[in-house]
N, C-alpha and C positions, 0 to 999 in steps of 0.2 A: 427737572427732567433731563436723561442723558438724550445728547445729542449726536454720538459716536464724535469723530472730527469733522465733522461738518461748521464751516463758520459763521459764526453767528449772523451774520449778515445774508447768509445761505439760505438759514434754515427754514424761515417762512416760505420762502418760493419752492421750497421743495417737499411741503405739504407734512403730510401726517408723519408719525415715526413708523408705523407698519400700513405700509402701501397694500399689499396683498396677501390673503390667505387660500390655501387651497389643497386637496390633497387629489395626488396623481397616481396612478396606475402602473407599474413598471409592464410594458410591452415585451422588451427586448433591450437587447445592450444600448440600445441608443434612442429609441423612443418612449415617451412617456403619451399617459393619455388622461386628462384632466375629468373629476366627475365631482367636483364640488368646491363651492367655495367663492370668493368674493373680491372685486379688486378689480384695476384696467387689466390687469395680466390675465384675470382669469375670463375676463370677457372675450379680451381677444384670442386668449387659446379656446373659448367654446365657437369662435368664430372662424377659427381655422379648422374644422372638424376636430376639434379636443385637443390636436398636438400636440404638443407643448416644446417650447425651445430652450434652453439651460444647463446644467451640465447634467453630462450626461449619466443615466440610471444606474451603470454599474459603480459609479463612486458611490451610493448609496448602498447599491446591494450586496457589495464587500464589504461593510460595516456591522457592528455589533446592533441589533434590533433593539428599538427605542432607547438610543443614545443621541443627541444631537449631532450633525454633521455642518458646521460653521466658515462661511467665507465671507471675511471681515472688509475686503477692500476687494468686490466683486469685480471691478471696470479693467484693476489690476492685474485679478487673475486669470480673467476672460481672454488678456492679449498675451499671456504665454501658455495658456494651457491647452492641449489639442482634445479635450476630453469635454466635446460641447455634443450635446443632442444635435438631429436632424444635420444643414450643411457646414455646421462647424462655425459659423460666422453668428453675432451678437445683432437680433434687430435692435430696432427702434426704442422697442420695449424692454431690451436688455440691459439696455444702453442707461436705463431711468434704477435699474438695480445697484445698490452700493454695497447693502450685507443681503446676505444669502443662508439660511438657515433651514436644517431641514432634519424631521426624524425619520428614518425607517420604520417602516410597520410589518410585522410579521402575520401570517396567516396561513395556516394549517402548513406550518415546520419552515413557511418560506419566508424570505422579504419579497414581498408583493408590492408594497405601493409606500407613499413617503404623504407626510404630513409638510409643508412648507410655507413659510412665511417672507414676505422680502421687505427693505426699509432703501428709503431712499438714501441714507446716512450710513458712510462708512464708517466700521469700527462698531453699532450702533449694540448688537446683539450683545450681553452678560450671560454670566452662569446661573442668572434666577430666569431671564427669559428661558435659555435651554431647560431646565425644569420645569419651568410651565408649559413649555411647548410638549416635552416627553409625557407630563402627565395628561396633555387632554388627549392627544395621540393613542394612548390604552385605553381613553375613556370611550372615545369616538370607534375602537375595533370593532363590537359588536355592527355599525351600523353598517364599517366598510365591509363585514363579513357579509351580510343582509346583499349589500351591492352589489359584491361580485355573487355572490348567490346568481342574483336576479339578471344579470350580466349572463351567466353561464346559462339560464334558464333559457331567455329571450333568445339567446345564438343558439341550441340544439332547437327550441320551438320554430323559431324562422329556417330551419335546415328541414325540418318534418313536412314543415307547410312545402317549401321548392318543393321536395321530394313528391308530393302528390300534385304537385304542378304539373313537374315532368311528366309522372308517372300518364294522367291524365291526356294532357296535349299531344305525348308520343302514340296515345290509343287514337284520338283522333285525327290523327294527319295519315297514321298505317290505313285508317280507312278511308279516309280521301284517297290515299292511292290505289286499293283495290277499287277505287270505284273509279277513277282515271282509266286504268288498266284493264276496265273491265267497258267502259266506254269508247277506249280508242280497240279495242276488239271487236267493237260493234254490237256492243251489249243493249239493251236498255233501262234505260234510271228507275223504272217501274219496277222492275226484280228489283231494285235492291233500297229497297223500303226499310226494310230492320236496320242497315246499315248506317244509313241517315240516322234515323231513329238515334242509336245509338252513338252516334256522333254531335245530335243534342246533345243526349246525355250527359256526353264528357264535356260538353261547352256552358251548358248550364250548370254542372257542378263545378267548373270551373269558377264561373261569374257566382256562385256561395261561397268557395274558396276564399276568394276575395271579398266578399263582406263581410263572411265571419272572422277575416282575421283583421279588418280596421273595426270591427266592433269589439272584437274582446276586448280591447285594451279601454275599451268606455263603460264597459261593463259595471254596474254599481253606480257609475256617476251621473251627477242632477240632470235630468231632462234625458228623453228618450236618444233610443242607438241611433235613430233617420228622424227625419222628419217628413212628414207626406205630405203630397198635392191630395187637392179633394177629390179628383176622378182614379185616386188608388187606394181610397179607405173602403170602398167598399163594391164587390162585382155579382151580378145575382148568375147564377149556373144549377145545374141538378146535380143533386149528389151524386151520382151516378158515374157523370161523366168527369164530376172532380178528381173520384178515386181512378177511375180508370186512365186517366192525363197520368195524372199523379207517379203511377205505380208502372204503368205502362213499358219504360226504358229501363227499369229496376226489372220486372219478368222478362225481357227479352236476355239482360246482360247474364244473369242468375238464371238462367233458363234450366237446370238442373235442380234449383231449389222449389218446395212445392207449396202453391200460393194459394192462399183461399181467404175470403172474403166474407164475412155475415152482415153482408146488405140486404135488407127485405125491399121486394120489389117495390112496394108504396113507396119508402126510405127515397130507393134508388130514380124515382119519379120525381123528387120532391125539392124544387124549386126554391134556393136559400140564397140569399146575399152574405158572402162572408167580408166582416169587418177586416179592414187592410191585408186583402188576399196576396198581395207580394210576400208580407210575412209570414203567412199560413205559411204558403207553400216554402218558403224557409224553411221554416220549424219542421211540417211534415218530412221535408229531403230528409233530412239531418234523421226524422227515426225511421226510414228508411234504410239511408246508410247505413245504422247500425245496426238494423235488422238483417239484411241483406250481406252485406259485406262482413260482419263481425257473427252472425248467427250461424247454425249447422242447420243444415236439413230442409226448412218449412220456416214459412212467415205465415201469421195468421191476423187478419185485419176485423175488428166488427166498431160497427158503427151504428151511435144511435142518437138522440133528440132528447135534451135534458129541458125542463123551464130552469129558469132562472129567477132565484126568489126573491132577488132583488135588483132589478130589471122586466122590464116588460118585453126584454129579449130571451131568446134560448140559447142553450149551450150545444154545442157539436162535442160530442163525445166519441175520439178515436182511441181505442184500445190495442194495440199490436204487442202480441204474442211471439215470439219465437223459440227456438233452439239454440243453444249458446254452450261452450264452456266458460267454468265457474273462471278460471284465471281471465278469459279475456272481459269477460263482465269485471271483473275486478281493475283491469286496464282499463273502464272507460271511464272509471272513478266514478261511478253514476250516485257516491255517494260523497265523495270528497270536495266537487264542485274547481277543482284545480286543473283548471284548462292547458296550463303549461307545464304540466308536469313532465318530465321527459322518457319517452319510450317511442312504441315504432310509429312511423308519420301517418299511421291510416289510426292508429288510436288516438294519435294526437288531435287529428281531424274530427273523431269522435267526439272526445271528451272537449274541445273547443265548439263544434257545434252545438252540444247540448249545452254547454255554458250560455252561448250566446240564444238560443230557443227559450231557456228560460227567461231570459230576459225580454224577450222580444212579448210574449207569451204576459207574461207579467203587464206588459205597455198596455196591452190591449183590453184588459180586462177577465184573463183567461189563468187555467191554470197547468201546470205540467208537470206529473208526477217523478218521483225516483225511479230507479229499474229496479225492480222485484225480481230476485234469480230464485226460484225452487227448485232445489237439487232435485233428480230424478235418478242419477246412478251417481257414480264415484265421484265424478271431477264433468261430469254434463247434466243438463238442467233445462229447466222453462225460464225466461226472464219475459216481465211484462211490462210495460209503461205507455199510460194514459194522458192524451190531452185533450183539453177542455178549452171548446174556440166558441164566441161569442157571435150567432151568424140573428140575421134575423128570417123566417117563413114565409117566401111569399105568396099568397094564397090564389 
């Protein structure tokens, strides 16, 4: 086995011949950022937020793509070269590098990120290693492509989600202060009921904001999005007053859009315990939102009482209808299922909430339909979508 000039008496204490593998990220002319791979080197660059310290990107990135870039006596060229990442000085863990080997990887016309390997043994690297190294390098592009994909995805998704943060918390605090200012004028807090009202609104979409974005990323995976205590699986109320909580801050905010309900009075009398109601009322916001916020015109609610053929419980069957155009139904991907797909942050909040409804929806034993759009004129429509919640009757 070659041993570069390492001497033989060395070479045991100095461990494997390839200490570390890993491929990084080109940032910028002087930083790197580490998203795979194996080694003390690469542990400690995932322990410094990804960093990476070595030399620096642009000797890479001025190179011929998937050609080797080889430094034989690393400790050598470390103490004359000013061409280090980050403050230019060699840790600890630099300190353990003798060869230095690295390909460029190109992707879509750039060199983007570098494949690298280091040996504790100077001189260590040959021209059949650089060959191996450049061959698995094209073999591995597809997956770095996939990476920064998912990279590009998650940074516009997490800018959509702020963005209705903002949007959100700046509606809420404008009305704390008309209610301050309407207080130190000697107002009183009884007038201004809707405002409140509506100032839930944005704090409780707020608090789904945040659920539904640390649940999507669990989405698909084994055991449910939460786990519940037993005094939140299940709360008895009248349909009645479900739909009208429910819907309530959604008619005040839309107070131009025209709401109607097919609740029969019996229905609206009619005393259910809904299984894990935190969820429900998840899942219902979320087709709210999209009714309300994403629809034109009219929202149209009816509700009814299914049995359940297999269960000795019933089903709550919500139906919401509305008005929509065909392109932004097509923005909520209500058939594609790709919560992070990139577009504007209140589609994003869409088509992430229904990601995460379904699932939630699914835990329970329930079901939740696609969005049905029936065109009506050129480019506007009906879009409809049903959920199916598992409650039980109490008589």
């Amino acid at each position: 086995m070659i041993q570069g000039t390492t001497p033989w008496s060395q070479q045991a204490e100095k461990g494997f011949p390839i200490s570390d593998w890993y491929i990084a990220l080109i940032l910028d002319d002087t930083h790197w950022q580490v998203v795979a791979g194996w080694g003390n080197a690469y542990e400690i660059y995932r322990q410094q937020g990804e960093q990476m310290q070595g030399p620096a990107p642009h000797m890479v990135a001025t190179k011929e793509a998937w050609k080797g870039v080889m430094i034989q006596d690393f400790q050598a060229w470390s103490k004359k070269t000013l061409y280090l990442s980050h403050d230019g000085a060699i840790s600890e863990m630099g300190k353990t590098i003798s060869s230095w080997l690295a390909v460029p990887m190109q992707v879509e016309g750039r060199i983007r990120a570098a494949m690298m390997v280091h040996s504790p043994h100077a001189h260590y690297f040959t021209a059949f290693h650089t060959r191996l190294l450049e061959d698995a390098a094209q073999r591995l592009l597809p997956l770095l492509t996939a990476a920064l994909r998912e990279t590009r995805t998650r940074s516009a998704f997490t800018a959509a989600v702020m963005h209705e943060v903002k949007n959100d918390s700046h509606t809420a605090l404008m009305l704390l202060d008309l209610i301050q200012k309407s207080i130190d004028q000697g107002g009183e807090i009884k007038g201004m009921a809707e405002y409140l009202i509506e100032i839930r609104h944005h704090l409780e979409g707020l608090n789904a904001l945040g659920q539904d974005s640390l649940d999507i990323f669990r989405t698909g995976a084994k055991g449910n999005a939460q786990e519940w205590k037993d005094d939140e699986r299940g709360v008895t109320t009248t349909l009645g007053n479900l739909l009208e909580n429910a819907t309530r801050g959604w008619r005040i905010l839309y107070e131009d859009t025209k709401f109607e309900s097919d609740l029969p009075e019996e229905l609206a009398k009619c005393k259910v315990r809904i299984l894990r109601i935190l969820n429900f009322k998840r899942v219902l916001r979320v087709l709210l939102h999209n009714a309300f916020r994403h629809g034109q015109d009219w929202v149209h609610i009816a509700v009814e009482l299914r049995d359940d053929p297999d269960t000795d419980k019933q089903q709550l069957e919500l139906t919401i209808r509305n008005g929509a155009y065909e392109d932004v139904i097509i923005g909520l991907g209500g058939n594609s299922g790709l919560a992070m797909d990139t577009g504007s942050s209140s589609l994003t909040r869409g088509r992430m909430g229904l990601t995460v409804a379904r699932q939630l929806t699914l835990e329970v034993g329930g079901f939740l339909s696609e969005l049905q759009y029936k065109k009506k004129q050129e480019d506007w429509g009906e879009v409809t979508i049903a959920l199916h919640w598992p409650i039980k009757v109490i008589v």
